[in-house]
C-alpha positions as CSV (number, residue, x, y, z in Angstrom):
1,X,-65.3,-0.7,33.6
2,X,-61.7,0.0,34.4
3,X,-60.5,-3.0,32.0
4,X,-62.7,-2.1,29.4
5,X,-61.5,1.3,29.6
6,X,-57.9,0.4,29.1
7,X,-59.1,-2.3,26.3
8,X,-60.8,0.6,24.1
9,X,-57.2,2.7,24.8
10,X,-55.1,-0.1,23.6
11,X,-57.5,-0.2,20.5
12,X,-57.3,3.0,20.0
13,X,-54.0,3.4,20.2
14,X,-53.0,0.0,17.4
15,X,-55.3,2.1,15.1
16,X,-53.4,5.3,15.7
17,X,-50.2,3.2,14.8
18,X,-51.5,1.5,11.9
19,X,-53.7,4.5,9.9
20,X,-50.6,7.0,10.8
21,X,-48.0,4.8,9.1
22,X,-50.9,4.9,5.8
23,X,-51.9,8.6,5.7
24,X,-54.4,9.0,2.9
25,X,-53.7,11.2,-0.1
26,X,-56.3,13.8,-1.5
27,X,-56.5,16.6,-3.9
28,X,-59.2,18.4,-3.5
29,X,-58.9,20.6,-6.3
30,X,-62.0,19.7,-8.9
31,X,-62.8,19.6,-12.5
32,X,-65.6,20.8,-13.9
33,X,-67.4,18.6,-17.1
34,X,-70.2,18.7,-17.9
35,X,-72.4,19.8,-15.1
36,X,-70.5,17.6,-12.4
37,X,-68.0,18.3,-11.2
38,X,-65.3,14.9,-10.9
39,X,-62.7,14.9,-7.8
40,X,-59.5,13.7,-8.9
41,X,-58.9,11.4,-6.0
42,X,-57.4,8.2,-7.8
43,X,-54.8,6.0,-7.5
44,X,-52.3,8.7,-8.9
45,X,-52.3,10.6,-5.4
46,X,-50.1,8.9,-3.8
47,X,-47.1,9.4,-6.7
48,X,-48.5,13.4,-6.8
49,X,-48.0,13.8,-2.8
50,X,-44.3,12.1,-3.2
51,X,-43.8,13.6,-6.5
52,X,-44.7,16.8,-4.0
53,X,-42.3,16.1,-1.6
54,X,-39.7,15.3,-3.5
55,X,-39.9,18.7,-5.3
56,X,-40.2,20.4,-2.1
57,X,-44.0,21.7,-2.0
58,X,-44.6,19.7,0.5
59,X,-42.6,18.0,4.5
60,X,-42.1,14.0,4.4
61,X,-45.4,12.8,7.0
62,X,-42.5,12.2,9.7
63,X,-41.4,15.9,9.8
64,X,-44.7,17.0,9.9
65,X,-45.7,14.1,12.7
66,X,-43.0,15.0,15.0
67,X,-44.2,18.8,15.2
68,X,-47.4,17.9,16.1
69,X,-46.4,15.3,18.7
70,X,-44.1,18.3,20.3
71,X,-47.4,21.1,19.9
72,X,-50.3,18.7,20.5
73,X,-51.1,16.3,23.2
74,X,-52.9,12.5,21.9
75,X,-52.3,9.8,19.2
76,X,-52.5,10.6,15.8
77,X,-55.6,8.1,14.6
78,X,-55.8,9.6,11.0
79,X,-53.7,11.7,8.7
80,X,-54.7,13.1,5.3
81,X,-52.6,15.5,2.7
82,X,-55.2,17.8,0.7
83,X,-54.4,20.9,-2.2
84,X,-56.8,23.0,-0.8
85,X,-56.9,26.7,-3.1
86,X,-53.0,25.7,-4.4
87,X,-52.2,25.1,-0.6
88,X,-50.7,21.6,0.5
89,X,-52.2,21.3,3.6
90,X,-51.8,17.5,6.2
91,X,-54.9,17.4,8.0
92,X,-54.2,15.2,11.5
93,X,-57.1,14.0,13.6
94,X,-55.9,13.2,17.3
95,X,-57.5,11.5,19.9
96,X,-57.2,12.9,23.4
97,X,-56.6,11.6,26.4
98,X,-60.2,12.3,27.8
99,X,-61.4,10.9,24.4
100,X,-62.1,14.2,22.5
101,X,-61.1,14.5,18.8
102,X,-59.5,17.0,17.6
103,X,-59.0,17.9,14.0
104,X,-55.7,20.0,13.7
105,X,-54.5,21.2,9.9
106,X,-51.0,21.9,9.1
107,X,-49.3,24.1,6.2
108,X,-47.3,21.1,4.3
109,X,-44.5,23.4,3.1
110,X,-43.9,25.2,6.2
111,X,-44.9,23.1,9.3
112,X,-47.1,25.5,10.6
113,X,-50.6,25.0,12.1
114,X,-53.1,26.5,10.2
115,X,-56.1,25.5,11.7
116,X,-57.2,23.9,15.1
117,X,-60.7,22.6,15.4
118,X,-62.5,20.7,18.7
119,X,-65.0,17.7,17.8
């Protein structure tokens, strides 16, 4: 039990590794046509997020990653930048310790937490 228990923590912790260093991009701002409304989430978000950065709306992912390593205790296993009502906002899942998710969402131009929530 004991080696499988450290298996599924080494696991764990290659996918932390591998989904932080490809955070995925969103804008979840909609248009409406027609009756439907169509999400924007095409392979443009990734050039709006740096074009983003590079204007200043928003932190690089490695600012923003070491605040949340010095406020919150885990492995990053997911990251995700969203425009949520004009906001940029990284959304981090992080896997505990004892195993518990935790979703925690952070203000992209400032750094600060906005939101903790406990899976």
């Amino acid at each position: 039990m004991k080696r499988a228990r450290t298996i599924f923590t080494g696991l764990c912790l290659a996918a932390a590794v591998l989904l932080s260093s490809l955070p995925s991009w969103a804008d979840s701002d909609c248009k409406h046509r027609g009756g439907a409304h169509k999400h924007r989430h095409d392979d443009h978000d990734h050039d709006r997020a740096l074009n983003a950065v590079r204007r200043g709306e928003v932190m690089p992912l490695e600012q923003v990653m070491a605040i949340v390593s010095a406020n919150f205790k885990g492995d990053v296993v997911h990251t995700r930048l969203e425009r949520e009502n004009g906001i940029w906002v990284y959304e981090l899942k992080i896997l505990a310790r004892n195993g518990r998710m935790r979703e925690v969402y952070i203000n992209a131009k400032s750094g600060k937490p906005m939101n903790v929530e406990d899976d």
